[in-house]
KOLVEX-380761 format. One record per residue (C-alpha): x, y, z; residue in one letter. Coordinates in steps of 0.5 Angstrom, whole numbers, padded with zeros to 4 digits, always signed. Example, Ala and Ser with C-alpha at 12.3 -4.5 7.8 and 13.67 -1.06 7.14 Angstrom:
+0025-0009+0016A+0027-0002+0014S
***
This chain:
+0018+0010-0032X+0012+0014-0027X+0011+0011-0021X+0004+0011-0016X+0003+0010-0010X-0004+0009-0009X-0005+0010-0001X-0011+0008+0002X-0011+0008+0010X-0018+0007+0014X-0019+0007+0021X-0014+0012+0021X-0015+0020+0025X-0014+0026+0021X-0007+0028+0024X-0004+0021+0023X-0005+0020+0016X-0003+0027+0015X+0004+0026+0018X+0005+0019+0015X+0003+0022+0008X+0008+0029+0009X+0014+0023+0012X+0012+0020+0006X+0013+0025+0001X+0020+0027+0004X+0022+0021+0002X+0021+0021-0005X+0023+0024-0012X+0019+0029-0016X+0017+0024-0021X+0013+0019-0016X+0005+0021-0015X+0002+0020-0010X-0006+0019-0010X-0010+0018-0003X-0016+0014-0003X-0021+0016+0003X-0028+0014+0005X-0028+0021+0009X-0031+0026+0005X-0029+0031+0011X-0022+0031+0011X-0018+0036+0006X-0011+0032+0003X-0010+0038+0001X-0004+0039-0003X-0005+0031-0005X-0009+0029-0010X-0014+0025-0007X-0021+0021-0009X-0026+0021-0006X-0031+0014-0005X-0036+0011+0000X-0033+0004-0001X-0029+0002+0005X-0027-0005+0002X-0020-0005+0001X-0020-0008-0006X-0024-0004-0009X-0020+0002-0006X-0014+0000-0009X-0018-0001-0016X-0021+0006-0015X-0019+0009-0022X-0013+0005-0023X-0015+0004-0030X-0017+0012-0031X-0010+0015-0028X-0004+0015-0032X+0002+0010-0029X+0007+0005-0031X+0009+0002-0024X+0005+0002-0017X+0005+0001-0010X-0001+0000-0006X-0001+0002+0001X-0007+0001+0006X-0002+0000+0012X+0002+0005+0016X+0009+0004+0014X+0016+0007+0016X+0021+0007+0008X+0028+0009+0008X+0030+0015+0005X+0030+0015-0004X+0025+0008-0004X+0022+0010-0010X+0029+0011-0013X+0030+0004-0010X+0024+0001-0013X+0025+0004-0020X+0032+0002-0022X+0031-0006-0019X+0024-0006-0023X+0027-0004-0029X+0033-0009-0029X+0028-0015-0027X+0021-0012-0032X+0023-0008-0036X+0017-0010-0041X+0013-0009-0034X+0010-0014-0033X+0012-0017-0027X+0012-0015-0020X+0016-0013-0015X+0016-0017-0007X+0020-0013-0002X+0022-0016+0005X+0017-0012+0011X+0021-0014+0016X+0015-0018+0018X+0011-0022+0014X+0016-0026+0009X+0010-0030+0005X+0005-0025+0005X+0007-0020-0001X+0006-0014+0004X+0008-0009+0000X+0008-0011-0008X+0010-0006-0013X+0006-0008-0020X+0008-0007-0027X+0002-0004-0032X+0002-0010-0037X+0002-0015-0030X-0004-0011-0027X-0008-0010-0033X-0007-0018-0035X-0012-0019-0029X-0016-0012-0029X-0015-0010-0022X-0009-0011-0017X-0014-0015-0011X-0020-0019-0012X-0026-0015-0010X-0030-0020-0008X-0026-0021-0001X-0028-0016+0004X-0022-0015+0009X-0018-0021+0009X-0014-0026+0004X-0013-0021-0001X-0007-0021-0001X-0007-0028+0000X-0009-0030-0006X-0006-0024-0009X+0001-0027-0007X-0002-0035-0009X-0004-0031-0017X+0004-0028-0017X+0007-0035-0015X+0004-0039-0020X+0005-0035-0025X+0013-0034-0023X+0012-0026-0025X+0016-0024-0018X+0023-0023-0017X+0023-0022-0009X+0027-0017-0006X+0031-0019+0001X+0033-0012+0002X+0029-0009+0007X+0026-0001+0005X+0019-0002+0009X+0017-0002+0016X+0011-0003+0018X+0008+0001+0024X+0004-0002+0028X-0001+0003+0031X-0005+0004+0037X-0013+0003+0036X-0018+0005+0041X-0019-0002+0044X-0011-0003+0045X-0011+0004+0050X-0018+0000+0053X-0014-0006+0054X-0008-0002+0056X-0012+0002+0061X-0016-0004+0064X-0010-0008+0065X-0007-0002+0069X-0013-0004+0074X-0013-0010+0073X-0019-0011+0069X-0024-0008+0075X-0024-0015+0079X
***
């Protein structure tokens, strides 16, 4: 069984996507994959396979070649996260007891959002009963919500208790803005 994680991350400078891709790489096998989605044609992934889009939609992103690139079981990612040490052993081993025909998906607790399937591990026969993991027509939120709604209604998800992800909540431009403005309390 070959795992993918598929990982898209915008609005995200070079060198901290390099260093949560390098921590992520420490972390796995040798038999897990790891492609990287840009819409940055300047930066060099280098040693990472990557592809290259215009598109910065996150659906379309994670749908990029899915159907091209060889895979049994993946995980899209488009957040910044923290994972324990062998997850992708971890996923392989559970997915294989509950979906062994691959053909449900996996719902790890993220220690933040428990009604939101934050981090969903989908089976090849899953995805390709939709054509496609997040519905396209959305452009950056309910996606997942209705990700999550489709995979309820369809009882094809075994949800996992056990925390192996954390999400990370970086900075942004506007958060060091406010941070600072704050400190002089806001110029008034």
């Amino acid at each position: 069984m070959k795992l993918l994680i598929k990982k898209y991350l915008r609005d995200m400078n070079s060198y901290d996507l390099m260093q949560i891709l390098d921590v992520l790489k420490s972390s796995i096998n040798n038999d897990t994959k790891i492609i990287v989605m840009t819409n940055d044609s300047s930066f060099d992934f280098n040693p990472y396979e990557y592809y290259y889009s215009h598109e910065t939609n996150i659906p379309i992103m994670i749908n990029y070649k899915l159907n091209e690139i060889e895979w049994d079981i993946v995980m899209p990612i488009f957040r910044p996260f923290i994972a324990t040490r062998g997850f992708d052993s971890i996923i392989m081993e559970l997915y294989k007891e509950k979906f062994p025909n691959l053909d449900g998906v996996l719902w790890f607790n993220d220690n933040i959002q428990k009604d939101i399937a934050t981090f969903p591990i989908i089976g090849r026969k899953y995805y390709e009963k939709y054509g496609y993991i997040f519905n396209e027509i959305y452009n950056k939120k309910n996606f997942e919500e209705e990700f999550t709604d489709i995979l309820k209604l369809n009882e094809k998800y075994y949800y996992e208790e056990k925390v192996i992800f954390k999400i990370l909540q970086l900075k942004h431009d506007d958060d060091n803005i406010y941070e600072m403005r704050k400190k002089v309390n806001f110029c008034l």
